[in-house]
FIKE-64653 format. One record per residue (C-alpha): residue in three letters; residue number from 1; y, z, x. Coordinates in nm, 4 decimals. Layout:
! residues N
resn:resi:yy:zz:xx
ala:NUM:Y:Z:X
...
***
This chain:
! residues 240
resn:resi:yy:zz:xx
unk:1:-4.8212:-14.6036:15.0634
unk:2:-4.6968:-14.4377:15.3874
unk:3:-4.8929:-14.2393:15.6107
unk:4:-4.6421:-13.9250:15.5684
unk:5:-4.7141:-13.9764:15.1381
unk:6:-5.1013:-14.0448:15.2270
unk:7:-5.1156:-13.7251:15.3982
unk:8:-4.9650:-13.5759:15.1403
unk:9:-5.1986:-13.6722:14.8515
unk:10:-5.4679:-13.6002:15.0795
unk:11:-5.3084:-13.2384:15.1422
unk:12:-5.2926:-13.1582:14.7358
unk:13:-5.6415:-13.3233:14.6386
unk:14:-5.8110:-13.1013:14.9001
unk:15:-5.6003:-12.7639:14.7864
unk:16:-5.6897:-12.8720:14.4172
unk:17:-6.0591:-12.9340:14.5070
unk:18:-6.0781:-12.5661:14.6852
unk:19:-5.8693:-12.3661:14.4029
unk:20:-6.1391:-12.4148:14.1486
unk:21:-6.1329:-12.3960:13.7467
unk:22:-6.0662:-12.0479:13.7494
unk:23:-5.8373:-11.9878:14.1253
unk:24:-5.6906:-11.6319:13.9212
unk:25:-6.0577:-11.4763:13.9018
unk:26:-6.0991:-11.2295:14.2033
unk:27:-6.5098:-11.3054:14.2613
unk:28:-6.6748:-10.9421:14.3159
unk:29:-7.0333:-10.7994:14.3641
unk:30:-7.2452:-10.7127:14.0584
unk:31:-7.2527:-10.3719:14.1590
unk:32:-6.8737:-10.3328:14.2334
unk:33:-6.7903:-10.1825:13.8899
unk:34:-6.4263:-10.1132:14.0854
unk:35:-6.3500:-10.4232:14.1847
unk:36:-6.4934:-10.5558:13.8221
unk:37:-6.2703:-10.3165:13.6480
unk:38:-5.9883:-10.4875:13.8573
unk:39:-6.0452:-10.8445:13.7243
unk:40:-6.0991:-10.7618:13.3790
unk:41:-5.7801:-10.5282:13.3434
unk:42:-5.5787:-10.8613:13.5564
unk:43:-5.7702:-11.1126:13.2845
unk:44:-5.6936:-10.9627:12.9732
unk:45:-5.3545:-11.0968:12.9352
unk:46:-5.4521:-11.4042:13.0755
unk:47:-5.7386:-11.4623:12.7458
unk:48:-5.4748:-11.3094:12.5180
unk:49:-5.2458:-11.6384:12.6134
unk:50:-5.5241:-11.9005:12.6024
unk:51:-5.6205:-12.1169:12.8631
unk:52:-5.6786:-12.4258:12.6673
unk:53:-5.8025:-12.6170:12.9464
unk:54:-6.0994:-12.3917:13.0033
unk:55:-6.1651:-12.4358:12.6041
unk:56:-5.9996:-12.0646:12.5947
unk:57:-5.8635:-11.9888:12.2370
unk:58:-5.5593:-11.7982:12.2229
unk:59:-5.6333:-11.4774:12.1190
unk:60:-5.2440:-11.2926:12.1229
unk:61:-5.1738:-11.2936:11.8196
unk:62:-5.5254:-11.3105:11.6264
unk:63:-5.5957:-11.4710:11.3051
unk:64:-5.8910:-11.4024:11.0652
unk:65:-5.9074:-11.6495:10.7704
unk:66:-6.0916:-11.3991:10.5313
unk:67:-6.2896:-11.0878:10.5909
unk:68:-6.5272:-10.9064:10.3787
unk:69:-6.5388:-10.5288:10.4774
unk:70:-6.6714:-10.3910:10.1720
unk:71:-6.9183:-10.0601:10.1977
unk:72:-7.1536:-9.9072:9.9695
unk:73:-6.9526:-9.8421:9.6178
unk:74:-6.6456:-10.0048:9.7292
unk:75:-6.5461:-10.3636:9.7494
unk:76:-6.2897:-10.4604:10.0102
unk:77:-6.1795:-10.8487:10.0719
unk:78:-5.9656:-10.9432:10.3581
unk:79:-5.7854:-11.2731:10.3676
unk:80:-5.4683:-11.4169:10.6111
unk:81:-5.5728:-11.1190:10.8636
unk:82:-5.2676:-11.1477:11.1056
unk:83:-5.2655:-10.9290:11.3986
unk:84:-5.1732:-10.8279:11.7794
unk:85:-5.2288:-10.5960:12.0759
unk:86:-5.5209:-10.7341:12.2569
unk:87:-5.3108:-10.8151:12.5526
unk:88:-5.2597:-10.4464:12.5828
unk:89:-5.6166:-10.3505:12.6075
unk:90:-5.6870:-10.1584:12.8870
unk:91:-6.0373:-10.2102:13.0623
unk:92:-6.2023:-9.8434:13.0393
unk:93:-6.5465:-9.9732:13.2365
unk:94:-6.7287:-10.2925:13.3277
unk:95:-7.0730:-10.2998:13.4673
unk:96:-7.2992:-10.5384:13.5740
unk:97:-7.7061:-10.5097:13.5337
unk:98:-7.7845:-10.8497:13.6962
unk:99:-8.2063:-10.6855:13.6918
unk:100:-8.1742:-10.6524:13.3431
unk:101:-7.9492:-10.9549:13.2849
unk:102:-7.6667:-10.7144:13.0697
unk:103:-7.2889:-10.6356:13.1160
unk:104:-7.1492:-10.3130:12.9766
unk:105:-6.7472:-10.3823:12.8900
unk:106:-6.5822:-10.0544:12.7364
unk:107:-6.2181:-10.1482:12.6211
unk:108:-5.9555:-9.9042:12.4685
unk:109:-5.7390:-10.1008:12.2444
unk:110:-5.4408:-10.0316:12.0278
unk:111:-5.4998:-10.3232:11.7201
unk:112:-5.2014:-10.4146:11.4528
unk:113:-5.2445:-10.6388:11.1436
unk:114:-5.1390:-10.7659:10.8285
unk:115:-5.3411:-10.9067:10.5639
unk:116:-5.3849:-10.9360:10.2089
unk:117:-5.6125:-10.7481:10.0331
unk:118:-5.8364:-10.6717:9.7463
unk:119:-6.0054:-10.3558:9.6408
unk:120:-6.2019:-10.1895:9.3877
unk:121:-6.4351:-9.9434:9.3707
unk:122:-6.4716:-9.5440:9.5930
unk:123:-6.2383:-9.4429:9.8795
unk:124:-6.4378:-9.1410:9.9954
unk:125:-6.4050:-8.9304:9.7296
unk:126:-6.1606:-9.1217:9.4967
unk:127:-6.1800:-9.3737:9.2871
unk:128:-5.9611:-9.6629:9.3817
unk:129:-5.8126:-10.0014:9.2889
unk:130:-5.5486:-10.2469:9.4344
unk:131:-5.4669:-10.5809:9.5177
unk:132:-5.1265:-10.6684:9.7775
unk:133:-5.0327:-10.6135:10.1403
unk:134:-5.2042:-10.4416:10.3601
unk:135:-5.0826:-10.3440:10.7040
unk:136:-5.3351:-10.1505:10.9275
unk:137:-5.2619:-9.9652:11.2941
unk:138:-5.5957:-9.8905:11.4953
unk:139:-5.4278:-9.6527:11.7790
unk:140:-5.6616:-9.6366:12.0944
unk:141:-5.9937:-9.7713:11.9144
unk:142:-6.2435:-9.7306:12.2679
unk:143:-6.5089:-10.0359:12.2321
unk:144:-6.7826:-10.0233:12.3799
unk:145:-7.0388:-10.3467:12.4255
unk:146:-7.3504:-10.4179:12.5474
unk:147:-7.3964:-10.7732:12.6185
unk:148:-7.6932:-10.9606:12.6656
unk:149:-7.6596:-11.2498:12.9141
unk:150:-7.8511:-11.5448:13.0329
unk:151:-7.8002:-11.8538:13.2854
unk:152:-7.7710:-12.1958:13.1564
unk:153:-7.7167:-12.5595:13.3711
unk:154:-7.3830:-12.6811:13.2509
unk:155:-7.2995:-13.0609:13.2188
unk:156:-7.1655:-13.0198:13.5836
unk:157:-7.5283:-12.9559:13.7165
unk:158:-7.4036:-12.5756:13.8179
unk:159:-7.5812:-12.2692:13.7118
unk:160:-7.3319:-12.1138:13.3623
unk:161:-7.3463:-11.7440:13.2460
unk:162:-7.4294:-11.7687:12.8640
unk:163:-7.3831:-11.4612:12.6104
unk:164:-7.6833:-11.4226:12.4295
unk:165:-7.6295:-11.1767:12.2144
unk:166:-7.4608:-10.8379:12.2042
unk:167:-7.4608:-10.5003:12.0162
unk:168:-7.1014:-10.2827:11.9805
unk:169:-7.0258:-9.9109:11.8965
unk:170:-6.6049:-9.7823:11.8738
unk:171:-6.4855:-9.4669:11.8567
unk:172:-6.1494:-9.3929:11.7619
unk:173:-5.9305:-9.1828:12.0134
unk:174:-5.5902:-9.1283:11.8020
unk:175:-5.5152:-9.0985:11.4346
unk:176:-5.4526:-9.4643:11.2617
unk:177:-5.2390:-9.5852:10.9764
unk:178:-5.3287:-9.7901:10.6677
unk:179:-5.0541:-9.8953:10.3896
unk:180:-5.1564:-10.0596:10.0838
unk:181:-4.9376:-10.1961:9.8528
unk:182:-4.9406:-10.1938:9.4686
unk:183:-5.2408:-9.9897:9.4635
unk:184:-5.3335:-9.9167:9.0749
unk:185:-5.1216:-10.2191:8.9920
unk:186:-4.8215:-10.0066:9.0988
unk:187:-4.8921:-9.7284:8.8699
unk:188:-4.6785:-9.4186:9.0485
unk:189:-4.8998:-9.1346:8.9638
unk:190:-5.2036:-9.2638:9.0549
unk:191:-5.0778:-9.4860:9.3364
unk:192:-4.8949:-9.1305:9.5454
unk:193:-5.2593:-8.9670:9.5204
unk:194:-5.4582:-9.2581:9.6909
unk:195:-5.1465:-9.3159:9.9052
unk:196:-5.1778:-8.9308:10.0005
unk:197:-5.5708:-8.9901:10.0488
unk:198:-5.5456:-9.2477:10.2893
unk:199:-5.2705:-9.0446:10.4722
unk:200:-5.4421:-8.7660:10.5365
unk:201:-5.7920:-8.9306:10.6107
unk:202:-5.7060:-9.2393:10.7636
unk:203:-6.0117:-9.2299:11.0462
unk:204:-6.2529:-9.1191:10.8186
unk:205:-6.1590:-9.4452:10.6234
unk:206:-6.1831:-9.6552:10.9222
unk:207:-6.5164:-9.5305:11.0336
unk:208:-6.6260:-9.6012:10.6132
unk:209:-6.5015:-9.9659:10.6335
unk:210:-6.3556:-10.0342:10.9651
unk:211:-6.7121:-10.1581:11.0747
unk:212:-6.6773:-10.5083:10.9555
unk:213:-6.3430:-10.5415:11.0880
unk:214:-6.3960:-10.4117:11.4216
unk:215:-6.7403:-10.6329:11.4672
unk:216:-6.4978:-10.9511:11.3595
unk:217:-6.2139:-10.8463:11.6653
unk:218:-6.4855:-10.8173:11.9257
unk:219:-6.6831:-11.1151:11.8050
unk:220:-6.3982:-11.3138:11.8393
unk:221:-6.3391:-11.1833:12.1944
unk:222:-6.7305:-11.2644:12.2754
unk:223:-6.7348:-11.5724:12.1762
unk:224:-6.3751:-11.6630:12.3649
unk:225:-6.5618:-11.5134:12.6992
unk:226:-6.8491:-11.7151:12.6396
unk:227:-6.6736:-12.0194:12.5743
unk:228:-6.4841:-11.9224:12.9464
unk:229:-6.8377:-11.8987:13.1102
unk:230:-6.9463:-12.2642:12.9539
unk:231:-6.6864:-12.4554:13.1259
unk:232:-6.6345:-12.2461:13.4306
unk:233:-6.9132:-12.1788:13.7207
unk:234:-7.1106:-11.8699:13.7588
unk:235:-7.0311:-11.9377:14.1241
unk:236:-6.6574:-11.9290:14.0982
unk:237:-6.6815:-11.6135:13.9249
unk:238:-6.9657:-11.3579:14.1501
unk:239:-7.0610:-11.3416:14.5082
unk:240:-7.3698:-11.2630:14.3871
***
C-alpha cells in the first residue's frame, strides 16, 4: 500500500469513527424543547424509511397483521391493516423531564388504511353487521404521549435510553372518513342507513372504537424509538 492510499484509509476510518451511529441527530439540551422540536420534525421521515442498520423497522407504509378494536356491545376484528402517512406527521411538542426521567412527544398526524374487517353488534345507536373492506382516513389525529424512560448499559459498555413504559391520549382535530363494504351482507336498505350513520358521525365512531387502533399506531412507533435508543448511545443523542 502507498503512503498517498495509507493516508487515505487513515483519512475515512477517522471521519467514520467521529460521524457516529446516528451523524443526522442534531444533539440538544434537555430543556431546549426548540431545538428538540427541530430533530424530531427532521427524524420523522427518516423512522418512516427504516434504518435497518440501527435495527429501525420501516414504518412508511405500516402493516398490522390483525387488530381487535371491539367496544362494549360491538365486536370489531381487524386483519391485513395496510396503511400510510406517518412520514407526514408533524411534531406539535417534545419535552424533556430528565428529574423525573419522562419525555412528552405530541404529534399531529393524518393516518390512511385499508383492512379487512368484521363486525357485529351496536354502532352508537344502530344496530349493525358486516364483513368486507374497510378503508379508514384519520385527518389531523393530535397524539399526545407520556413516556416513561430509564438508562440501561448497552453491549457497547455506554449508558442507552430505554422506554419503560408509556400512557397516550388523541384528540381528533378534523372530521375523518370510514367506508365499509357489504355491510348487512349487501342488503341496500339497510346498508344506505348505516352507511349514512357513519357519514354523519364519523368522530364520534372513532372516539367509540378508534382506541384500540390508535394505541396499536403509537405502540408501534414506541417500540421502533426504543429499538433506536438500544443500539444507538445516549451520548450521541443529548449534551446533557
Amino acid at each position: 500500500m502507498n503512503s498517498s492510499i495509507a493516508f487515505l484509509v487513515l483519512a475515512l476510518s477517522v471521519v467514520g469513527s467521529n460521524a457516529g451511529l446516528a451523524p443526522f441527530i442534531k444533539k440538544c439540551r434537555s430543556e431546549d424543547s426548540k431545538c428538540l422540536k427541530e430533530v424530531a420534525q427532521a427524524t420523522i421521515p427518516l423512522f418512516a424509511a427504516g434504518i435497518p442498520e440501527l435495527g429501525v423497522q420501516r414504518l412508511e407504509p405500516f402493516y398490522m397483521k390483525y387488530l381487535d378494536a371491539s367496544s362494549p356491545g360491538l365486536s370489531l376484528k381487524l386483519w391485513e391493516v395496510k396503511g400510510t402517512g406517518l412520514k407526514d406527521c408533524i411534531a406539535k411538542k417534545i419535552q424533556r423531564d430528565t428529574g423525573k426521567s419522562k419525555l412528552i412527544v405530541k404529534l399531529q398526524c393524518t393516518v390512511d388504511f385499508v383492512a379487512k374487517y368484521e363486525m357485529n353488534g351496536r354502532l352508537l345507536v344502530l344496530p349493525i353487521e358486516g364483513k368486507g373492506d374497510a378503508h379508514v382516513v384519520l385527518r389531523k389525529v393530535v397524539i399526545t404521549a407520556d413516556v416513561d424512560m430509564g438508562d440501561k448499559i448497552g453491549k457497547d459498555g455506554e449508558k442507552h435510553w430505554k422506554v419503560k413504559s408509556f400512557r397516550h391520549t388523541y384528540d381528533l382535530k378534523d372530521e375523518s372518513t370510514i367506508e365499509l363494504e357489504n355491510l348487512f351482507n349487501g342488503n341496500e336498505v339497510l346498508g344506505r342507513a348505516a352507511r349514512d350513520l357513519i357519514k354523519s358521525s364519523s368522530n364520534e365512531i372513532v372516539k367509540e372504537v378508534g382506541p384500540p387502533i390508535v394505541k396499536a399506531i403509537v405502540s408501534t412507533i414506541v417500540e421502533t424509538v426504543d429499538k433506536f435508543f438500544q443500539n444507538v448511545p445516549a451520548s450521541e443523542l443529548s449534551l446533557d
